[in-house]
PyMOL Python script that loads the backbone (N, CA, C, O; Angstrom):
from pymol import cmd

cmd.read_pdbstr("""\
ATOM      1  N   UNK A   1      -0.211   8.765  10.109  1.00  0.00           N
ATOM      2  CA  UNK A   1      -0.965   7.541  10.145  1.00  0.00           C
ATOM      3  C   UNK A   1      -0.090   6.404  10.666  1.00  0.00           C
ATOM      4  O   UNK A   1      -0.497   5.491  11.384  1.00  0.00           O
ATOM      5  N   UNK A   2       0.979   6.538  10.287  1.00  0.00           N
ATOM      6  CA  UNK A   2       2.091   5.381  10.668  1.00  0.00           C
ATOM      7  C   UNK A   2       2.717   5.726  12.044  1.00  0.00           C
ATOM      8  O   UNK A   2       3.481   4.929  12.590  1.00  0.00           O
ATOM      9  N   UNK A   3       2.458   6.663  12.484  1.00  0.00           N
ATOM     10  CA  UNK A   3       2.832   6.737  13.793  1.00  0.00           C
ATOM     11  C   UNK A   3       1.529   6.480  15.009  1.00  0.00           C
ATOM     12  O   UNK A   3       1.804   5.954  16.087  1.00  0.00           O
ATOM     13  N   UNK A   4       0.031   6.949  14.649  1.00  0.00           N
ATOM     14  CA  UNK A   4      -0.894   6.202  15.238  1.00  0.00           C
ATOM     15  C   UNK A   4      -1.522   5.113  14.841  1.00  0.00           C
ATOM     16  O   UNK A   4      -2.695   4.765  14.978  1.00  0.00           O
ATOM     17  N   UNK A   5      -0.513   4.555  14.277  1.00  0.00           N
ATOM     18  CA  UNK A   5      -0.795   2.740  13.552  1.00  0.00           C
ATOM     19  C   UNK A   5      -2.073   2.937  12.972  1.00  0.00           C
ATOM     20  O   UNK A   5      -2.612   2.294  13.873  1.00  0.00           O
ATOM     21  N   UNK A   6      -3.364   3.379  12.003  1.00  0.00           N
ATOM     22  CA  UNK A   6      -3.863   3.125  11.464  1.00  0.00           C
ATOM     23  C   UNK A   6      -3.977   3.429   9.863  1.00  0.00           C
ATOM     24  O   UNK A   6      -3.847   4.634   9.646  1.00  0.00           O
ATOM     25  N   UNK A   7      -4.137   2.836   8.968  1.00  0.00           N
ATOM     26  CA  UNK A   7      -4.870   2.772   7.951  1.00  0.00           C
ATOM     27  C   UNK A   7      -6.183   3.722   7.654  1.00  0.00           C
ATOM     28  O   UNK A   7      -7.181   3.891   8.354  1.00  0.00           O
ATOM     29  N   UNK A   8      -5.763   4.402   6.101  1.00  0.00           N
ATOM     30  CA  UNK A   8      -7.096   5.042   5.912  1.00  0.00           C
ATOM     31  C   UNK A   8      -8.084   4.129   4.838  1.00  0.00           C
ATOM     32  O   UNK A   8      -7.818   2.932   4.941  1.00  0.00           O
ATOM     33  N   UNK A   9      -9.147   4.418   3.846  1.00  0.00           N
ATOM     34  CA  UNK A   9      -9.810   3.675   3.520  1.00  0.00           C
ATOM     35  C   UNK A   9     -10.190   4.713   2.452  1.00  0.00           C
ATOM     36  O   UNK A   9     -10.280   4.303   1.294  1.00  0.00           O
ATOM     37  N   UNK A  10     -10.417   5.977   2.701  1.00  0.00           N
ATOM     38  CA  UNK A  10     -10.478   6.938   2.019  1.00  0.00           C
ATOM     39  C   UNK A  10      -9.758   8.125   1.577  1.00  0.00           C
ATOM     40  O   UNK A  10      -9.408   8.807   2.540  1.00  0.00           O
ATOM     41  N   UNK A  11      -9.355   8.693   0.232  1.00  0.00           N
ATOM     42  CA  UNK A  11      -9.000   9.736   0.454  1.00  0.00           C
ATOM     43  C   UNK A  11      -9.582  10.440  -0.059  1.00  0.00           C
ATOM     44  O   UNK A  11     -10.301  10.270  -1.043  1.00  0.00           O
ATOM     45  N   UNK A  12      -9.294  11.685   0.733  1.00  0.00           N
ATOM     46  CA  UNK A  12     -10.043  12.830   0.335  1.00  0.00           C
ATOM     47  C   UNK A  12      -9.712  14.283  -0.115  1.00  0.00           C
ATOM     48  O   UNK A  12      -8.969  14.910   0.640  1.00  0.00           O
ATOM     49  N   UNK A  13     -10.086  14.801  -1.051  1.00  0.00           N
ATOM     50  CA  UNK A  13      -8.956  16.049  -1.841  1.00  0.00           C
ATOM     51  C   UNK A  13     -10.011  17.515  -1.239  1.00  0.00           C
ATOM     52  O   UNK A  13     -11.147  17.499  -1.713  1.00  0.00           O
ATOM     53  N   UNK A  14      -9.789  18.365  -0.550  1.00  0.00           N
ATOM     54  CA  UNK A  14     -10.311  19.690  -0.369  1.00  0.00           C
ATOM     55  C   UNK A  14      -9.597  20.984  -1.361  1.00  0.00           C
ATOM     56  O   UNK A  14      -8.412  21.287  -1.497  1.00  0.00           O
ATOM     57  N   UNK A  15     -10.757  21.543  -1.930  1.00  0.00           N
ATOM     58  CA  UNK A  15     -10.110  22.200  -2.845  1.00  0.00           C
ATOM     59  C   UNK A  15     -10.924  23.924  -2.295  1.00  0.00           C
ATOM     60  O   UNK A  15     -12.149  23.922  -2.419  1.00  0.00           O
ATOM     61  N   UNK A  16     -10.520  24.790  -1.937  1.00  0.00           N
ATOM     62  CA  UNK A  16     -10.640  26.072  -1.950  1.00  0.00           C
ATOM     63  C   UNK A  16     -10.415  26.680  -3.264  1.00  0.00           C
ATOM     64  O   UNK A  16      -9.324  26.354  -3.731  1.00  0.00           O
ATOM     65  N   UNK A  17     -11.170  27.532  -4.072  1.00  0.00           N
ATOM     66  CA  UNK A  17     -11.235  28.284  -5.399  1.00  0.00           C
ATOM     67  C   UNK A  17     -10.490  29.792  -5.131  1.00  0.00           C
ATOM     68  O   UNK A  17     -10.227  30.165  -3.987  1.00  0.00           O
ATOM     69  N   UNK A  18     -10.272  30.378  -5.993  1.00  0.00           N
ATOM     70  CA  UNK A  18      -9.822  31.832  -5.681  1.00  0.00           C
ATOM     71  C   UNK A  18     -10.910  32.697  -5.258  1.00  0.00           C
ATOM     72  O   UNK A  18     -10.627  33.771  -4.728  1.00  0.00           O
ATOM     73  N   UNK A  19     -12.560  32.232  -5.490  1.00  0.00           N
ATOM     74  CA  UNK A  19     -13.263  32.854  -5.055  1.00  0.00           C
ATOM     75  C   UNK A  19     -13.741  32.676  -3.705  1.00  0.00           C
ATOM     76  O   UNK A  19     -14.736  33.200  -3.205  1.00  0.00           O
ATOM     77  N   UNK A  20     -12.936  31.892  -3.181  1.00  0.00           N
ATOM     78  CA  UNK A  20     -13.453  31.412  -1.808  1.00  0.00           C
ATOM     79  C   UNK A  20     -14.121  30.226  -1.667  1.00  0.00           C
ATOM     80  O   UNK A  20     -13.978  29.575  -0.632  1.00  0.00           O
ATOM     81  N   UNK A  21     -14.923  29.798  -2.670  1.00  0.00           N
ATOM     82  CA  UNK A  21     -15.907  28.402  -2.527  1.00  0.00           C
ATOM     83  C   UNK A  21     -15.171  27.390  -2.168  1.00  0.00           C
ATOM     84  O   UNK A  21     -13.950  27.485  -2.289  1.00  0.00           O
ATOM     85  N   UNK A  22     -15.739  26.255  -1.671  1.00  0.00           N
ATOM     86  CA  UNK A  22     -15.262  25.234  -1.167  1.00  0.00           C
ATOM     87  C   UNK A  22     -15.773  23.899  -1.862  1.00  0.00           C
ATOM     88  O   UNK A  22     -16.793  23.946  -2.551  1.00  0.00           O
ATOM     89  N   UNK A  23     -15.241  22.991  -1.730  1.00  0.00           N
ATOM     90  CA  UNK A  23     -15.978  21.544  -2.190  1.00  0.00           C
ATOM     91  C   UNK A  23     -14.980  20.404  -1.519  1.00  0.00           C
ATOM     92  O   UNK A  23     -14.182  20.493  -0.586  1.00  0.00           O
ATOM     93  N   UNK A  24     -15.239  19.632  -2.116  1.00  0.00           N
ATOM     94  CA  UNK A  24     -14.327  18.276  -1.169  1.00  0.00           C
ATOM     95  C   UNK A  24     -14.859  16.973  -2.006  1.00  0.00           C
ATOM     96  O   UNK A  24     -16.039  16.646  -1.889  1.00  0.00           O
ATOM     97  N   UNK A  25     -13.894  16.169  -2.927  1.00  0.00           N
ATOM     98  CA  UNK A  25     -13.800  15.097  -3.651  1.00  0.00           C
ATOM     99  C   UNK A  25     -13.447  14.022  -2.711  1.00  0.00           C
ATOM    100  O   UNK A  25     -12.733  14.248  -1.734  1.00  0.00           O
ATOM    101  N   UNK A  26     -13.950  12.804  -2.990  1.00  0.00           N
ATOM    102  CA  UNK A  26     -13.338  11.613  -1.836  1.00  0.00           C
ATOM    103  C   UNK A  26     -12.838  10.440  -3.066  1.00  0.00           C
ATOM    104  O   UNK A  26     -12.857  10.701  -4.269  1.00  0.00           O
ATOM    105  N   UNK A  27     -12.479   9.359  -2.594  1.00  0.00           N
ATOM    106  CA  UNK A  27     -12.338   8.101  -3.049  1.00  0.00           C
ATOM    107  C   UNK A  27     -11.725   7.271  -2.400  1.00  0.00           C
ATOM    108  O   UNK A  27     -10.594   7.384  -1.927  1.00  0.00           O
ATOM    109  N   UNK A  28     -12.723   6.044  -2.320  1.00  0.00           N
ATOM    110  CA  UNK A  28     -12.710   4.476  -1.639  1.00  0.00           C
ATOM    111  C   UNK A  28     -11.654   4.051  -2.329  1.00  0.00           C
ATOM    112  O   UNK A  28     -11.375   4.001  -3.527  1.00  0.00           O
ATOM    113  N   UNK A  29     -10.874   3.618  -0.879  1.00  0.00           N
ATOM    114  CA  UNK A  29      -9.575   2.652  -1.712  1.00  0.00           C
ATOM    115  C   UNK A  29      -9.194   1.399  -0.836  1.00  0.00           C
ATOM    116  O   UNK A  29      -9.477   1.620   0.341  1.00  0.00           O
ATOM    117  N   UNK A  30      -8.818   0.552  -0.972  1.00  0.00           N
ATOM    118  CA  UNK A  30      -8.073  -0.344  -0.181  1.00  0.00           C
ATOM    119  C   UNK A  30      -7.344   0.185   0.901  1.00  0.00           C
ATOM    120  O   UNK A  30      -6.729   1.245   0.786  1.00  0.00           O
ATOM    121  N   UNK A  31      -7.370  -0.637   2.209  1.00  0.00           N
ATOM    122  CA  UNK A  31      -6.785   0.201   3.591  1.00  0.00           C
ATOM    123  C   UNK A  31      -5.493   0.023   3.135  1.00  0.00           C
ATOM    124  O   UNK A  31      -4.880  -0.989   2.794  1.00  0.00           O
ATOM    125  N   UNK A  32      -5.099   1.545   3.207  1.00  0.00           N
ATOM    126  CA  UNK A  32      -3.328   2.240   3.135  1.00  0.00           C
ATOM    127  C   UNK A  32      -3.238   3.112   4.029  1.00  0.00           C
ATOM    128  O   UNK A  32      -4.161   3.692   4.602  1.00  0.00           O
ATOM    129  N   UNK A  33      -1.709   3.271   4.228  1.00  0.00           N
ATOM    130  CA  UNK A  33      -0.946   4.582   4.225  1.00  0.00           C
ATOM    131  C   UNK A  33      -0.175   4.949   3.837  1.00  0.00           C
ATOM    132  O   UNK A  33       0.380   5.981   4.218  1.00  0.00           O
ATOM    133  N   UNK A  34       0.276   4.012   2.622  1.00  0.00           N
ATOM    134  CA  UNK A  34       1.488   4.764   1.445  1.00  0.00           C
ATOM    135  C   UNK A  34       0.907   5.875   1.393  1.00  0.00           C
ATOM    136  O   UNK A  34      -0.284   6.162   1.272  1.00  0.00           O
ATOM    137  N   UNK A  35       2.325   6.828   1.546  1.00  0.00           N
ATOM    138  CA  UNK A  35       1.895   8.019   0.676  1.00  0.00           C
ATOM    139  C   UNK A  35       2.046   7.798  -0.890  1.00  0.00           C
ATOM    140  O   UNK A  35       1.407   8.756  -1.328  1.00  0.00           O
ATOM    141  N   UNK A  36       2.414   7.250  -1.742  1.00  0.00           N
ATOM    142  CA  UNK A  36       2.377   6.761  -2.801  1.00  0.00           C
ATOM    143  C   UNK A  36       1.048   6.936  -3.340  1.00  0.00           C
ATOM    144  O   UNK A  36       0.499   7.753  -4.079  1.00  0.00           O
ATOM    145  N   UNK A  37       0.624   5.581  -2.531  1.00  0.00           N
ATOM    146  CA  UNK A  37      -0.774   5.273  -3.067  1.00  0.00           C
ATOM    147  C   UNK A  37      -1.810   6.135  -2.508  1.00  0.00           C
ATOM    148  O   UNK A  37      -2.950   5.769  -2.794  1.00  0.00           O
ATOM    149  N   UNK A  38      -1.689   7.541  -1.541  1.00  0.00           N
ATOM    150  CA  UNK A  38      -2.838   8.481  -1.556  1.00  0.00           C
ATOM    151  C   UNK A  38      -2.727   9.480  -2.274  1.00  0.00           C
ATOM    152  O   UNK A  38      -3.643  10.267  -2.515  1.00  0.00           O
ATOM    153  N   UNK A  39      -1.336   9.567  -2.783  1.00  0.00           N
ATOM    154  CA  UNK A  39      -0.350  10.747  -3.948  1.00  0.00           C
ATOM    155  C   UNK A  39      -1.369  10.362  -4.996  1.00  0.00           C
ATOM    156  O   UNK A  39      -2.300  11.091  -5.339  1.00  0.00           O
ATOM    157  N   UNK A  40      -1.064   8.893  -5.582  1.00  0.00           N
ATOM    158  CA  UNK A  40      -1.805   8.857  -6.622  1.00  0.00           C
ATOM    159  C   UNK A  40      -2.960   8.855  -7.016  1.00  0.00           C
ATOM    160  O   UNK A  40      -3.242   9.192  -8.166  1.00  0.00           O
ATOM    161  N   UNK A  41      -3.940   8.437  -6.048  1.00  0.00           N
ATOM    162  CA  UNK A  41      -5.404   8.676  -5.744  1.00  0.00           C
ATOM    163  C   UNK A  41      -6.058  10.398  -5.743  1.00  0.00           C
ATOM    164  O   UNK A  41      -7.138  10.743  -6.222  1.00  0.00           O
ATOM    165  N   UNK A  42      -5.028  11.296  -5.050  1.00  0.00           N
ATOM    166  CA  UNK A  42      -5.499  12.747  -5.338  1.00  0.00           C
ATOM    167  C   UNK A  42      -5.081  13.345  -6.611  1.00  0.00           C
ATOM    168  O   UNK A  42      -5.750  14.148  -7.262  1.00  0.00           O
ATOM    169  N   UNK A  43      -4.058  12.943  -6.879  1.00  0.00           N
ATOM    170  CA  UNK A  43      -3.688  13.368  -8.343  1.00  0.00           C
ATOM    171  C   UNK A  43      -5.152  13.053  -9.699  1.00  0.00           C
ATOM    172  O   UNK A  43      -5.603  13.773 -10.589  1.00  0.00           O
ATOM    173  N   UNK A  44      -5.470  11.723  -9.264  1.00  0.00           N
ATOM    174  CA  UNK A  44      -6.678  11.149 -10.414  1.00  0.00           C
ATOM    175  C   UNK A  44      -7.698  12.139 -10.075  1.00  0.00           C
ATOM    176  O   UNK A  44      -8.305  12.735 -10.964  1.00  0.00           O
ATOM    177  N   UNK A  45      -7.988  12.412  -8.422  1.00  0.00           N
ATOM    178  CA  UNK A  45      -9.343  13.122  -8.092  1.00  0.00           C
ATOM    179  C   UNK A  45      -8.610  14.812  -8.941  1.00  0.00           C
ATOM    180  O   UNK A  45      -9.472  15.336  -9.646  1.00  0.00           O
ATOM    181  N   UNK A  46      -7.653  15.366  -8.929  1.00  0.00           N
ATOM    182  CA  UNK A  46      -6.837  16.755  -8.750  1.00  0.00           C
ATOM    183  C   UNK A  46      -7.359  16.904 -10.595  1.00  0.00           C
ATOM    184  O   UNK A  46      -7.664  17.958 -11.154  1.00  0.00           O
ATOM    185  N   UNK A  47      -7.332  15.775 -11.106  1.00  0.00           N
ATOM    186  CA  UNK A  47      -7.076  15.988 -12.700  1.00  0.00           C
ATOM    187  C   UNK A  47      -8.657  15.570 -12.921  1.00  0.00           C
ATOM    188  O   UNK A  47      -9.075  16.504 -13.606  1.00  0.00           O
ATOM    189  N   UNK A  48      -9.313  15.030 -12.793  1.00  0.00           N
ATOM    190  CA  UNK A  48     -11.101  14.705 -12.433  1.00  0.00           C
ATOM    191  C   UNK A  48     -11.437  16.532 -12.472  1.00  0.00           C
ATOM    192  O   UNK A  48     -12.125  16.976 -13.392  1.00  0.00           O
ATOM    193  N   UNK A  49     -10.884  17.454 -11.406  1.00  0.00           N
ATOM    194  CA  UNK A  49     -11.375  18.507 -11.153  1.00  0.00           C
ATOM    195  C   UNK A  49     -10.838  19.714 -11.868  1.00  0.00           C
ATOM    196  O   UNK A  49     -11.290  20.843 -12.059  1.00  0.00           O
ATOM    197  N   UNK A  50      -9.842  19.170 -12.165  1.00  0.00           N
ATOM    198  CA  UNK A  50      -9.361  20.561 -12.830  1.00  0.00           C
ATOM    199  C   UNK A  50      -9.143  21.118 -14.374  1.00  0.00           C
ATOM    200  O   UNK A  50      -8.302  20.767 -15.201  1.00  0.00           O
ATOM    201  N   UNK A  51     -10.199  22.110 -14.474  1.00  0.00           N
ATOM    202  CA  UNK A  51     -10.789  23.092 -15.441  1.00  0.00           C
ATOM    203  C   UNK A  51     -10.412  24.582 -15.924  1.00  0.00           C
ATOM    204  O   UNK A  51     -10.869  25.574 -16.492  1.00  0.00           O
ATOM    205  N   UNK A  52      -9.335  24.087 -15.344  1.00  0.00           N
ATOM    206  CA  UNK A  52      -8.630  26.088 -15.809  1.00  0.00           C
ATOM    207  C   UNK A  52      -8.375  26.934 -14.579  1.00  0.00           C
ATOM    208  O   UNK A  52      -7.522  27.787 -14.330  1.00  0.00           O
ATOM    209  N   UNK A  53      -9.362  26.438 -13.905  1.00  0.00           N
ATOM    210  CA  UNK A  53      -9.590  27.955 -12.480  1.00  0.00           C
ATOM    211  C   UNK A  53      -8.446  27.762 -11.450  1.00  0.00           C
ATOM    212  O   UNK A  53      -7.778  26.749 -11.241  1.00  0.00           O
ATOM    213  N   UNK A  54      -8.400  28.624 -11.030  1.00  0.00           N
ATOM    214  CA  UNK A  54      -7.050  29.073  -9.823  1.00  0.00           C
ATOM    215  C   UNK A  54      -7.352  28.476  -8.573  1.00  0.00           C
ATOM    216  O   UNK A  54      -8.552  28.674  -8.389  1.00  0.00           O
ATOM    217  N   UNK A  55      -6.875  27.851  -7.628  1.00  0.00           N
ATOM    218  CA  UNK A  55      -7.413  27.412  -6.790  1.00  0.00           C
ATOM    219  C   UNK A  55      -6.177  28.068  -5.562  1.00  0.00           C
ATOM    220  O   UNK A  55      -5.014  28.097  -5.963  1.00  0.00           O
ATOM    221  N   UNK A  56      -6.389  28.446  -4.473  1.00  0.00           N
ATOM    222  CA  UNK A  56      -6.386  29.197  -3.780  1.00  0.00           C
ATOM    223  C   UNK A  56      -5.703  27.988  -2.533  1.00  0.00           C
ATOM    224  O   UNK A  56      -4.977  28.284  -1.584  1.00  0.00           O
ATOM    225  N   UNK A  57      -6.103  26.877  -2.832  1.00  0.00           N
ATOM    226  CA  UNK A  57      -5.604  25.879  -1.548  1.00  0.00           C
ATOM    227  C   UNK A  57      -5.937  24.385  -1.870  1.00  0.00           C
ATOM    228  O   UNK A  57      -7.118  24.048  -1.785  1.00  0.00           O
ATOM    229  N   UNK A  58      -5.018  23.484  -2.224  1.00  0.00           N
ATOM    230  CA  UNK A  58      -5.607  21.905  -1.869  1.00  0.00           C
ATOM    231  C   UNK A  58      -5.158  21.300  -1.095  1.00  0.00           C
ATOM    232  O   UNK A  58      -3.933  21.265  -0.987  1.00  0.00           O
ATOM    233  N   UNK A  59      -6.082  20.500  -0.151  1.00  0.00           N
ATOM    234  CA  UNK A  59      -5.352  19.502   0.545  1.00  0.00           C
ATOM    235  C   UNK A  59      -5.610  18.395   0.906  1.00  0.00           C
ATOM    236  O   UNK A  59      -6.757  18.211   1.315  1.00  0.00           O
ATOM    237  N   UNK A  60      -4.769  17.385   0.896  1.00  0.00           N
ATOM    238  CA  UNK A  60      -4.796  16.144   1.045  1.00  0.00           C
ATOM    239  C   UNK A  60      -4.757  15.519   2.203  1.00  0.00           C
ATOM    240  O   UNK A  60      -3.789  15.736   2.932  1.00  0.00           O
ATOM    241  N   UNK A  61      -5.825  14.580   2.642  1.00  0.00           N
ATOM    242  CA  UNK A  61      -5.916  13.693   3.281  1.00  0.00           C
ATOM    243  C   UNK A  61      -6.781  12.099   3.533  1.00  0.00           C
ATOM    244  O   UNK A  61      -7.288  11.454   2.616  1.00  0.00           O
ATOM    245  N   UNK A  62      -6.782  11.814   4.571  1.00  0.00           N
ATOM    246  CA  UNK A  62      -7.644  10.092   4.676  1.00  0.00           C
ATOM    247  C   UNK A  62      -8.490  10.531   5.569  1.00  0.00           C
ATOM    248  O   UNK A  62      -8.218  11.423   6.373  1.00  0.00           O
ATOM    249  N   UNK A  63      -9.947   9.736   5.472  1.00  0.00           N
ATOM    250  CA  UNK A  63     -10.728   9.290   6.607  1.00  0.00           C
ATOM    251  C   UNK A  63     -10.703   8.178   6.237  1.00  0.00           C
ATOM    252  O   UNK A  63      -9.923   7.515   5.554  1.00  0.00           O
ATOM    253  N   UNK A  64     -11.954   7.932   6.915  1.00  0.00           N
ATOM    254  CA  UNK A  64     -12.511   6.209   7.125  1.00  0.00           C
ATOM    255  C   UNK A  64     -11.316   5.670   7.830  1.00  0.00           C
ATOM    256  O   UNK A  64     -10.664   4.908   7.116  1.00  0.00           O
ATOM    257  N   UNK A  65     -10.759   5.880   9.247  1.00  0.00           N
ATOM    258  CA  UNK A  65      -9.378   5.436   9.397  1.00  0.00           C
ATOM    259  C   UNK A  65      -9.903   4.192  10.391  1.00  0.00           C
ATOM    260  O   UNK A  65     -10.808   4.251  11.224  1.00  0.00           O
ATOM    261  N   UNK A  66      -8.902   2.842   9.983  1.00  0.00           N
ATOM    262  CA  UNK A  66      -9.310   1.742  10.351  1.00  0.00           C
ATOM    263  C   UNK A  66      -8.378   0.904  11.297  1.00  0.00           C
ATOM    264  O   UNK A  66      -7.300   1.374  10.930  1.00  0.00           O
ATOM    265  N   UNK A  67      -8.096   0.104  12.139  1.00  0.00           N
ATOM    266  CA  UNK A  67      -7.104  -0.674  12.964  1.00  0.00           C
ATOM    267  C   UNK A  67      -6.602  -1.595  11.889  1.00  0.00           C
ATOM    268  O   UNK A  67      -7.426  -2.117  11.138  1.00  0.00           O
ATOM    269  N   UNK A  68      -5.509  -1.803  11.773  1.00  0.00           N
ATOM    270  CA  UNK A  68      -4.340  -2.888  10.705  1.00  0.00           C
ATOM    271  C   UNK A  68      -5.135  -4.310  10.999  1.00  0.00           C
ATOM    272  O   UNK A  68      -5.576  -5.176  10.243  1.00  0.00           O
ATOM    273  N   UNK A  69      -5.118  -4.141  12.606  1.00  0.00           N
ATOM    274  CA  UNK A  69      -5.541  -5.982  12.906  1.00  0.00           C
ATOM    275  C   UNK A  69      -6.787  -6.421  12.718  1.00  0.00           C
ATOM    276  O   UNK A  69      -7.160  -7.563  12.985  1.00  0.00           O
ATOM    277  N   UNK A  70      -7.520  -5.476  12.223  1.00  0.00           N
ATOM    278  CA  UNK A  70      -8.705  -6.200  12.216  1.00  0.00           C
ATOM    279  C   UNK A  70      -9.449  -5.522  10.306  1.00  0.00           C
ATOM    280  O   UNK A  70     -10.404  -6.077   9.762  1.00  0.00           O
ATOM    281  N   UNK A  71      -8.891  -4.614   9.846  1.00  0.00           N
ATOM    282  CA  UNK A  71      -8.782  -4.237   7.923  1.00  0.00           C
ATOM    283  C   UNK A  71      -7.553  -4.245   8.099  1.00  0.00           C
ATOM    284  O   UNK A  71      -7.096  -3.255   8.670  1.00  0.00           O
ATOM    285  N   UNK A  72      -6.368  -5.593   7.586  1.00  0.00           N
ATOM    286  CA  UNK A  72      -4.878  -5.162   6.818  1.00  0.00           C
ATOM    287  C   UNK A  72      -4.789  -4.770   5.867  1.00  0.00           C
ATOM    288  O   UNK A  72      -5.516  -5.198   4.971  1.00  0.00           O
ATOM    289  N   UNK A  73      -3.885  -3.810   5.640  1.00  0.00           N
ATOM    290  CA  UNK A  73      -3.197  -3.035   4.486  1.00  0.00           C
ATOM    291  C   UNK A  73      -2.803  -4.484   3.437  1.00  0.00           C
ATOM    292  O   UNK A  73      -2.039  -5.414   3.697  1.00  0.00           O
ATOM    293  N   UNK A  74      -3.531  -4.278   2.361  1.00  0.00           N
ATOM    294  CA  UNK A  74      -3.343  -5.553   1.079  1.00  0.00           C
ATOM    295  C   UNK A  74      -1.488  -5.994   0.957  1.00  0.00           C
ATOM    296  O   UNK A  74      -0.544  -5.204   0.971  1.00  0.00           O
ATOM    297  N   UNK A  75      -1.462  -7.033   0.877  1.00  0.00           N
ATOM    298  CA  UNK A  75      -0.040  -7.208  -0.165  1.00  0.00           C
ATOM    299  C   UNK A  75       0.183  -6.709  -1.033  1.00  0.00           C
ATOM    300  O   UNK A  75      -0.755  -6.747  -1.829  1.00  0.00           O
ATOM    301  N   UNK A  76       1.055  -6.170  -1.381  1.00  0.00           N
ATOM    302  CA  UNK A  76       0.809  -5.473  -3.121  1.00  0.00           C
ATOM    303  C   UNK A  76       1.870  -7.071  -3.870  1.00  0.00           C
ATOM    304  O   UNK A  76       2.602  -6.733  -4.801  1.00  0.00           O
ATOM    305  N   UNK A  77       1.907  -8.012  -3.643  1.00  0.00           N
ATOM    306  CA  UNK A  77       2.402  -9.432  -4.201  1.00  0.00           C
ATOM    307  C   UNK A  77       1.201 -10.246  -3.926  1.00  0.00           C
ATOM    308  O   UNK A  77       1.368 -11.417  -4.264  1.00  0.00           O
ATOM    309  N   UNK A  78       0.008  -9.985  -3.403  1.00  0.00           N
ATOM    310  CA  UNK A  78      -0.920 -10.960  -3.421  1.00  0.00           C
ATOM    311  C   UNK A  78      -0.978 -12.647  -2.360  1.00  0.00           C
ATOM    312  O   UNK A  78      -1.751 -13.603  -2.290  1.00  0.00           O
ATOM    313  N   UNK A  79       0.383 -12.216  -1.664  1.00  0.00           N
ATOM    314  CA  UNK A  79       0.547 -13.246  -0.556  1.00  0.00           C
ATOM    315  C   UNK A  79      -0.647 -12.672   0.389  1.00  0.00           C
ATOM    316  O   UNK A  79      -0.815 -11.482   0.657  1.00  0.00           O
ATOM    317  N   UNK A  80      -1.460 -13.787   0.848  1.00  0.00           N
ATOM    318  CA  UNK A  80      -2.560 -13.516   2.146  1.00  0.00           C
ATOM    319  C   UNK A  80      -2.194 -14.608   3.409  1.00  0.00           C
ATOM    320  O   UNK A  80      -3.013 -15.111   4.177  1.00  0.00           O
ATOM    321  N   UNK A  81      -0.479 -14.859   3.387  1.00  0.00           N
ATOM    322  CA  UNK A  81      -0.012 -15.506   5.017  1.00  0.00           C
ATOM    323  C   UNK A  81       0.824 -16.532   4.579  1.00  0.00           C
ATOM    324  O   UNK A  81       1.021 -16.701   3.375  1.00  0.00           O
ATOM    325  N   UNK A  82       1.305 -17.193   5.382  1.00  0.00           N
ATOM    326  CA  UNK A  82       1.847 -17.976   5.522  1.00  0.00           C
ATOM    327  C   UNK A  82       1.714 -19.127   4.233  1.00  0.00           C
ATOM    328  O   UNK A  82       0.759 -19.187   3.459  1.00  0.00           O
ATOM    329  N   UNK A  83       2.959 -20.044   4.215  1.00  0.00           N
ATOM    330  CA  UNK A  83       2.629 -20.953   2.834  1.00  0.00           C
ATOM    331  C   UNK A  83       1.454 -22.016   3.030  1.00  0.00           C
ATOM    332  O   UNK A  83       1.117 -22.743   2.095  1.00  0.00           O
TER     333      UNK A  83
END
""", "prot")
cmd.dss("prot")
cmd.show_as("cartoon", "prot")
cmd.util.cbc("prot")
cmd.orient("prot")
């Protein structure tokens, strides 16, 4: 993401079962690309989903991917520019 300069908006957790089934969890977040802050977003969706069963494959990623200059990535200090 940081190398084609955009921001995602969403992330999204794909989970494959040992039986083969498929599904796919999302969640709306503020435009990022910390990996931090999509670490911690699949972890909430990872623990939301998980019930005992074996899962066979997860993986992590963003849609909703947006241009910086026109949705910026928030301050995490709450500055919005100049004094």
């Amino acid at each position: 993401m940081a190398r084609e300069g955009v921001l995602g908006r969403s992330v999204v957790v794909k989970f494959k079962a040992a039986d083969f089934t498929q599904f796919t969890r999302s969640c709306r977040v503020e435009p990022t690309r910390s990996a931090a802050d999509i670490l911690r977003v699949a972890d909430e969706i990872l623990e939301s989903e998980a019930d005992g069963g074996a899962f066979r494959l997860i993986g992590v990623g963003c849609t909703d991917l947006t241009n910086p200059a026109e949705d910026p990535e928030p301050d995490p200090f709450g500055f919005s520019g100049s004094p």
